[in-house]
C-alpha positions in Angstrom: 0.0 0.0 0.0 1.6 3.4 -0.8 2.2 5.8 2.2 -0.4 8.9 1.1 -0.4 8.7 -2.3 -2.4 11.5 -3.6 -0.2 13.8 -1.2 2.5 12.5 -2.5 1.3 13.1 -6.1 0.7 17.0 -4.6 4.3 17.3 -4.8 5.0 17.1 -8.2 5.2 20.2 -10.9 1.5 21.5 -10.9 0.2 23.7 -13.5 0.3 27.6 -12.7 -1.4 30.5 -13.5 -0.6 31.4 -17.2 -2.7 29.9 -19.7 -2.0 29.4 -23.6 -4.6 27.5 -26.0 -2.0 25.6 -28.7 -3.6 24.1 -31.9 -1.2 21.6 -34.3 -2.1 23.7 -37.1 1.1 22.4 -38.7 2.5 19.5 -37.0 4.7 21.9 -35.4 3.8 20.8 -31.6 6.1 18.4 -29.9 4.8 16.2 -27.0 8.3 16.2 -25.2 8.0 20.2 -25.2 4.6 21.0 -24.0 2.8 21.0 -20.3 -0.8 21.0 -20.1 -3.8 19.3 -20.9 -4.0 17.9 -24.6 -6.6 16.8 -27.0 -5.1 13.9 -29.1 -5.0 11.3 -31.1 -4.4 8.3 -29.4 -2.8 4.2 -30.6 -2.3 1.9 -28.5 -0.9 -2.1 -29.7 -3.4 -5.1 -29.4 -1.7 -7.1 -27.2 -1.0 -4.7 -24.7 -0.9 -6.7 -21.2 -1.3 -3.2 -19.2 -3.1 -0.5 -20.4 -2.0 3.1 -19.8 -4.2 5.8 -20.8 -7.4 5.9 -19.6 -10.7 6.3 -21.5 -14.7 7.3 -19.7 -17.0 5.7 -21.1 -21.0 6.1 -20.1 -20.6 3.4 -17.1 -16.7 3.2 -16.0 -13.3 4.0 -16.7 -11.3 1.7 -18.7 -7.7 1.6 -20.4 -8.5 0.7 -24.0 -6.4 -1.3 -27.0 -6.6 0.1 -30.2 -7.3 4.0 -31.3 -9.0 6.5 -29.9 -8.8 10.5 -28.7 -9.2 12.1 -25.8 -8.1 14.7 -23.4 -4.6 14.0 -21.1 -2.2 15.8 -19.3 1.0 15.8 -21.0 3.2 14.0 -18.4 1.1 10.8 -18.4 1.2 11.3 -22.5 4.8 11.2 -22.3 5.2 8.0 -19.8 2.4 6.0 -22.4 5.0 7.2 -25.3 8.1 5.9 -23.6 6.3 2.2 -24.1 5.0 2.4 -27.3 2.1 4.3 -27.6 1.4 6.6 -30.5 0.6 9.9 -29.8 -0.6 13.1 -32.3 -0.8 16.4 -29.9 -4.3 18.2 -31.8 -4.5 20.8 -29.9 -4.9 22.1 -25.6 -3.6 24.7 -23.4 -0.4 24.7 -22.4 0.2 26.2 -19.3 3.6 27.1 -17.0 5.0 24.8 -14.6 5.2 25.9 -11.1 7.0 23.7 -8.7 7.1 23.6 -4.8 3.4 24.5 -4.2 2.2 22.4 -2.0 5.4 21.1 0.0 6.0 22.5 2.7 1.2 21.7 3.9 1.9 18.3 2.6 5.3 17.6 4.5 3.6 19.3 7.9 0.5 17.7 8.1 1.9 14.0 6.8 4.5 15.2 9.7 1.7 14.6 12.6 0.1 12.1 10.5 3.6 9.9 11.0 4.0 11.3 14.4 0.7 11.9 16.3 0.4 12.5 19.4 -3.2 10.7 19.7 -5.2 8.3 17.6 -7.7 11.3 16.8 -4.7 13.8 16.0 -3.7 11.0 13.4 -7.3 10.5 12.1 -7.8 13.9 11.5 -4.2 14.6 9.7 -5.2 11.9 7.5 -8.4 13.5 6.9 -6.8 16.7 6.0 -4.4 15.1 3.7 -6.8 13.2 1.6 -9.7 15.4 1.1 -7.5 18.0 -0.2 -7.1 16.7 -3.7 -11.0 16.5 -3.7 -11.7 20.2 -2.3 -9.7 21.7 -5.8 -11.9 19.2 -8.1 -15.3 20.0 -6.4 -18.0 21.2 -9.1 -18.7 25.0 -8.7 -21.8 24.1 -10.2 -23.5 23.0 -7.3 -27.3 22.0 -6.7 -28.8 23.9 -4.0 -31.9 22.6 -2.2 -34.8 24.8 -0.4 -37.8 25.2 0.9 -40.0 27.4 -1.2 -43.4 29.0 -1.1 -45.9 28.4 -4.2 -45.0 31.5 -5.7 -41.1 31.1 -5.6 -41.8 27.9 -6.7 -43.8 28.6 -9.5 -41.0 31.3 -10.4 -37.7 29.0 -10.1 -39.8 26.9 -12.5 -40.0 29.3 -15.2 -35.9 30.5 -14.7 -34.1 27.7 -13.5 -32.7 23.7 -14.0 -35.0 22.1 -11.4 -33.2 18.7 -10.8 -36.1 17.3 -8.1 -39.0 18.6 -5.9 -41.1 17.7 -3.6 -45.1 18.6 -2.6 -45.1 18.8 1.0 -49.1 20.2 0.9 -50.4 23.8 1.9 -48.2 25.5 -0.8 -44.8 24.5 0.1 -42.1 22.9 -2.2 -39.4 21.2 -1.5 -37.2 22.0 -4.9 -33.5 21.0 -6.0 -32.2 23.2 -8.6 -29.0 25.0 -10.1 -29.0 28.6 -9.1 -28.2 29.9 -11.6 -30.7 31.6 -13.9 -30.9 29.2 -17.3 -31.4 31.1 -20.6 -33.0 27.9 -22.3 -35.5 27.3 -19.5 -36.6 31.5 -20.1 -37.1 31.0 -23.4 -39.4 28.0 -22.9 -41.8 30.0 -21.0 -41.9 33.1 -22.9 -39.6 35.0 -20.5 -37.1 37.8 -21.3 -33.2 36.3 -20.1 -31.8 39.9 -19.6 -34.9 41.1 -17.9 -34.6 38.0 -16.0 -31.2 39.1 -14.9 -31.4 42.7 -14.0 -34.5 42.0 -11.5 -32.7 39.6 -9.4 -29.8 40.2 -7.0 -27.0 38.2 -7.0 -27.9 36.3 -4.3 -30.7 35.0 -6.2 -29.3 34.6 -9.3 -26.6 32.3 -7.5 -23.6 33.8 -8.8 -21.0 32.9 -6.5 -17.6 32.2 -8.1 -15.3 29.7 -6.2 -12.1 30.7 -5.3 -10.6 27.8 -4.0 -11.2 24.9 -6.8 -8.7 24.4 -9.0 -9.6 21.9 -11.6 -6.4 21.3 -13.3 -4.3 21.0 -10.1 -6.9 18.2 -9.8 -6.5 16.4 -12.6 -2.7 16.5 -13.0 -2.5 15.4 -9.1 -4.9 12.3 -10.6 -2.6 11.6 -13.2 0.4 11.5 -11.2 -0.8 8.8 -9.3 -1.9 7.1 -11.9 1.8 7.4 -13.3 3.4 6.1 -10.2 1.2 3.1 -10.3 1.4 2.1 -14.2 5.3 2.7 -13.1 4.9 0.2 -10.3 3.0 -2.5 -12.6 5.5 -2.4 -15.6 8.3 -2.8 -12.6 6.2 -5.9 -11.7 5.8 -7.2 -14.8 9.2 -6.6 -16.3 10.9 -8.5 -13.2 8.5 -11.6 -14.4 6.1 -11.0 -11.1 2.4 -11.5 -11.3 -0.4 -9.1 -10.9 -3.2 -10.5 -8.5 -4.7 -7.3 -7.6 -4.4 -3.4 -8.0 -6.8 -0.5 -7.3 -6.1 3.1 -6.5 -2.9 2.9 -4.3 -2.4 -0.9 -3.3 -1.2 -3.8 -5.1 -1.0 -7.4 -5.1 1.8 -9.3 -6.6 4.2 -12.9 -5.8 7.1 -10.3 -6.6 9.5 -8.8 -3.7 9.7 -5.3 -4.3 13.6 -3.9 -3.8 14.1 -2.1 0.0 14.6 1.6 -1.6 10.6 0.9 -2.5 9.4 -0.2 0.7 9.3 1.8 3.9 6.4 2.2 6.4 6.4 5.6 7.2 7.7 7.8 4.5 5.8 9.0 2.1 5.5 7.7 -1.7 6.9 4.7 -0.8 5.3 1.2 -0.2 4.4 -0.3 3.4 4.0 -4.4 3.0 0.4 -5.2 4.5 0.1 -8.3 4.2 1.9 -11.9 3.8 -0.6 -13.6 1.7 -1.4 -17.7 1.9 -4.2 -17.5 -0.1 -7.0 -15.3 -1.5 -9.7 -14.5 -3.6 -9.8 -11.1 -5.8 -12.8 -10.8 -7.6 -13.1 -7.0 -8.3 -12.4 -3.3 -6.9 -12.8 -3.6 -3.5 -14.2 -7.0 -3.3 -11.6 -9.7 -2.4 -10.9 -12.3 0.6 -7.9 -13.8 1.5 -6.2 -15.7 4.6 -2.3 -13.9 5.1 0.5 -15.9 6.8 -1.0 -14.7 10.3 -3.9 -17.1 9.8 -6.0 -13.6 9.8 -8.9 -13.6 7.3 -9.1 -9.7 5.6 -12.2 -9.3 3.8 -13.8 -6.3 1.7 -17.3 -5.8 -0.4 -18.0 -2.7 -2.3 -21.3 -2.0 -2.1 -22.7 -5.1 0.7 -22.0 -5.8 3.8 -18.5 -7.9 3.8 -19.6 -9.1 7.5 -22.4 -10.9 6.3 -20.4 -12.8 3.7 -17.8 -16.5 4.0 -14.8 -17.0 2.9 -16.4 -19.8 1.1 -18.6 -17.0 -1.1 -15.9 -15.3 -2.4 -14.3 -18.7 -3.5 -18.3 -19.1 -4.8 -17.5 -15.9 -6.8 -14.5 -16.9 -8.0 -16.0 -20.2 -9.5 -19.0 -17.5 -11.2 -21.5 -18.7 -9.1 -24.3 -16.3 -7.6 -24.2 -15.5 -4.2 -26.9 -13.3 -1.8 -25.4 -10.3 -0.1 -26.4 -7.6 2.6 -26.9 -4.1 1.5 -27.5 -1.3 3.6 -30.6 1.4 1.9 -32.3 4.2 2.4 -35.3 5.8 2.0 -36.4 9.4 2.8 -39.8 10.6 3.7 -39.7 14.1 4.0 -43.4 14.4 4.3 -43.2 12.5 7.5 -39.9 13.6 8.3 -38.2 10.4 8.7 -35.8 7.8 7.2 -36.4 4.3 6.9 -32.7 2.0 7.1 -33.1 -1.3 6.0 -30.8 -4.6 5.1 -32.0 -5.8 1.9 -30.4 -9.0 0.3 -29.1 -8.6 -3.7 -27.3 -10.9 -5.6 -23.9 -10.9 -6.9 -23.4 -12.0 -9.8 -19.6 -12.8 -10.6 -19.9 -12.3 -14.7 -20.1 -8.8 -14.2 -16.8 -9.4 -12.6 -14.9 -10.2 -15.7 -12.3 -7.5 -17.0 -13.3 -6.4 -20.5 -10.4 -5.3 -22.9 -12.4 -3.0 -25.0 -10.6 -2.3 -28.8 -11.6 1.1 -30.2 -10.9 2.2 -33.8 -11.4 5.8 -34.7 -13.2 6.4 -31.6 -15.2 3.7 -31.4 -16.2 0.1 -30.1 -14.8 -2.5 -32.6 -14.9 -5.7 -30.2 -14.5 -7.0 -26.8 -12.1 -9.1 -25.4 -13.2 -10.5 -22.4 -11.3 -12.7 -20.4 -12.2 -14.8 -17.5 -10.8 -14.3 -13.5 -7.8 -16.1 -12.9 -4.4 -15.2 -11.1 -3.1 -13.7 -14.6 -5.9 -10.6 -13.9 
């Protein structure tokens, strides 16, 4: 497991505050010269083990085969060149390179973290530490919810994007909207946008820049991490170890990592967890597995890993369906409760396959799938 990754990531060359949109008008940009975010043309080998540039898709995030294009920052561009991808830079902003930023909050707080003086001093270091990177990529564009009269109602109808609302009886609304005035929803009902505007304070419009989100510190942070654990798989692999298990800063493999890796306090490097006898890792968060200790370690994303064997997860592994505990919710805001229930689902392990999809010119043109075994 890495010591703090995304802190870690934080101290990496961040982009700063100058700004220049760069277009390959004549193939004149150069991927080893730029720093940014890039929109490009992306070709990636077949028979690519590990993939290393991600692609969103409608459901999840995968790392495709094949060719595509897509928005990335430069410096994971530059690590998927070094291993044979093909890249064509289209166009993006290039922006300066400002080092040091965050060093000296990530180096004091991960200093208490590594050092607290309580269990709650630790907790809340840790807190501070990994939340950060979230705070710069919160959405300005927030939904605000409130209780409205009829009339206010009626009028946030007519001028805003009303996401959800609620009837609560005797004229009063319950409504979840974007503040800010919409210029398409005016013009569905007949009403003027500008007039719109200039009767309303800025209160009500919702106009309320953020000042302390910073999407592209965000997203390169993200990418760093990613980098330093593609790095740490191709190590892996090249040294003829096997991947059992990754996810977003741990990792499972047969293969001793060298001692200038491995340390359990500093940061960036890698604490060892775990002696492993024998396990079971069927997806993100959801694996089982008996370490030399004789201690079982188990984890479900999305149920109730209490409520589930050692013997279901080997049930998993052999793609057989098995019922699960998950916690739910439901809100009654007319009676002002909430009702908390257990309800059993079932898992169903082909949805745990990994899915190599091939792209050609931007889109789907086949699916590899290939079945859970030690090899994924």
């Amino acid at each position: 497991d890495v010591n703090s990754l995304y802190p870690y990531a934080l101290l990496n060359d961040i982009p700063g505050l100058s700004c220049v949109f760069v277009e390959n008008v004549k193939g004149i940009l150069e991927l080893k010269n730029l720093f940014g975010f890039f929109y490009c043309k992306v070709k990636c080998s077949n028979n690519r083990y590990l993939g290393l540039l991600p692609k969103r898709t409608d459901s999840s995030l995968i790392f495709p085969t094949g060719s595509w294009q897509g928005w990335y920052f430069s410096e994971e561009l530059k690590l998927a060149v070094e291993h044979g991808y093909e890249i064509e830079v289209l166009k993006g902003y290039k922006f300066n390179r400002i080092s040091g930023v965050f060093d000296s909050f990530v180096k004091d707080v991960y200093k208490i973290k590594s050092n607290p003086r309580n269990k709650t001093e630790k907790n809340v270091a840790k807190l501070i530490l990994n939340s950060f990177i979230g705070r710069l990529g919160m959405n300005i564009e927030k939904n605000k919810t409130s209780i409205l009269s009829e009339e206010k109602h009626s009028k946030l109808l007519t001028t805003r994007i009303v996401k959800n609302t609620i009837d609560l009886g005797t004229g009063v609304y319950i409504d979840v909207y974007i503040p800010d005035i919409d210029k398409n929803i005016c013009a569905s009902f007949g009403m003027d946008y500008n007039e719109v505007l200039n009767n309303e304070n800025l209160d009500e419009a919702g106009i309320n820049p953020s000042n302390n989100v910073s999407i592209t510190t965000a997203a390169a942070v993200l990418s760093y991490a990613r980098i330093y654990m593609a790095k740490l798989m191709l190590y892996i692999l090249e040294n003829k170890g096997t991947l059992y298990y990754t996810d977003t800063d741990s990792i499972v493999t047969d293969l001793e990592l060298p001692k200038e890796k491995v340390d359990p306090v500093e940061i960036g490097k890698l604490k060892l967890e775990h002696m492993i006898e024998q396990g079971y890792f069927i997806a993100d968060k959801t694996y089982a597995f008996i370490n030399y200790k004789g201690e079982l370690v188990k984890k479900s994303k999305g149920v109730k890993s209490s409520k589930l064997e050692y013997k279901d997860y080997e049930k998993m592994y052999n793609k057989e369906v098995v019922d699960a505990t998950k916690i739910s919710s439901k809100r009654n805001y007319k009676g002002g409760y909430v009702t908390i229930s257990n309800d059993i689902v079932k898992l169903n392990p082909t949805s745990y396959k990994k899915r190599y999809r091939v792209m050609k010119d931007d889109k789907w043109v086949g699916t590899k799938i290939i079945n859970i075994d030690k090899q994924d």
